[in-house]
N, C-alpha and C positions, 0 to 999 in steps of 0.2 A: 683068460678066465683063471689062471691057474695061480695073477699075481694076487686077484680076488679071493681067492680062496686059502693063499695065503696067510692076507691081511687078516680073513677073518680067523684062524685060524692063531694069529699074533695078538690079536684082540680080544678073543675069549682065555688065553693062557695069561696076558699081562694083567688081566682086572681080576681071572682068579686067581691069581697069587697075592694081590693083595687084598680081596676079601679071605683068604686063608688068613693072611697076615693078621686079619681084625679080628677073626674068630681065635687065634692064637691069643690075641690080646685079651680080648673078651673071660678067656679063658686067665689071666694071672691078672686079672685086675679087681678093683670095687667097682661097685654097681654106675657111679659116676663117671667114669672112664667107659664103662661097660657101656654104655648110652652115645658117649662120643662114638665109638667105635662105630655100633651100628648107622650113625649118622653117617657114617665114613663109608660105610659098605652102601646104602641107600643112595651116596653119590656115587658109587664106580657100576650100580646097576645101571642107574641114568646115562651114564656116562656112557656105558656099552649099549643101552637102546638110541643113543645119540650117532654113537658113532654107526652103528651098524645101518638104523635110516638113510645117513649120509652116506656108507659104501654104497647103495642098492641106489641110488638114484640114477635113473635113465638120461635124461637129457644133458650129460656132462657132455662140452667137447673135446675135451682134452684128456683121455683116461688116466694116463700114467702122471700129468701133472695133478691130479682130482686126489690119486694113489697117496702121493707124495705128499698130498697136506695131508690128507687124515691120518698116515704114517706119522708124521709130527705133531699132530694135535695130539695121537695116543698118548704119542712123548711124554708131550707138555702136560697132560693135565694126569699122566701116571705118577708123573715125579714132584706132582703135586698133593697127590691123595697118597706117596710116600712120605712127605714129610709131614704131611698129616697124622698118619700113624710115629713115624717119631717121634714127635710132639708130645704123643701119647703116651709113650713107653717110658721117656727119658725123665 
């Protein structure tokens, strides 16, 4: 339980940082960017209700292999709504 608690725990702090991230932007931009952003933050809400149905699922057999993707998926589609925000800024 405790690698679960973890995880979520890894997954509420990596998406709010980058909804911080967006509101920062949000914050030094025009209202067109300002718009992306939140489309930005709309996907890392998604994303963490994604992710978080996917930890909670019961009939896994394999726990710590189950762990282990959604670990990488965070990854993957965090460093993806990063460079999303780069995009932004640059």
């Amino acid at each position: 339980m405790a690698s679960i608690r973890k995880l979520k725990k890894e997954i509420n702090n990596v998406l709010s940082e980058i909804i911080e991230d967006c509101y920062v932007c949000q914050l030094n931009s025009d209202d067109k960017i300002s718009a992306k952003a939140e489309k930005i933050i709309d996907e890392a809400i998604s994303t963490f209700d994604e992710l978080i149905v996917k930890l909670h699922l019961k009939d896994v057999e394999d726990q710590k292999a189950h762990l282990r993707s959604l670990r990488a998926d965070l990854s993957k589609k965090s460093s993806n709504l990063s460079d999303k925000i780069k995009k932004l800024t640059s």
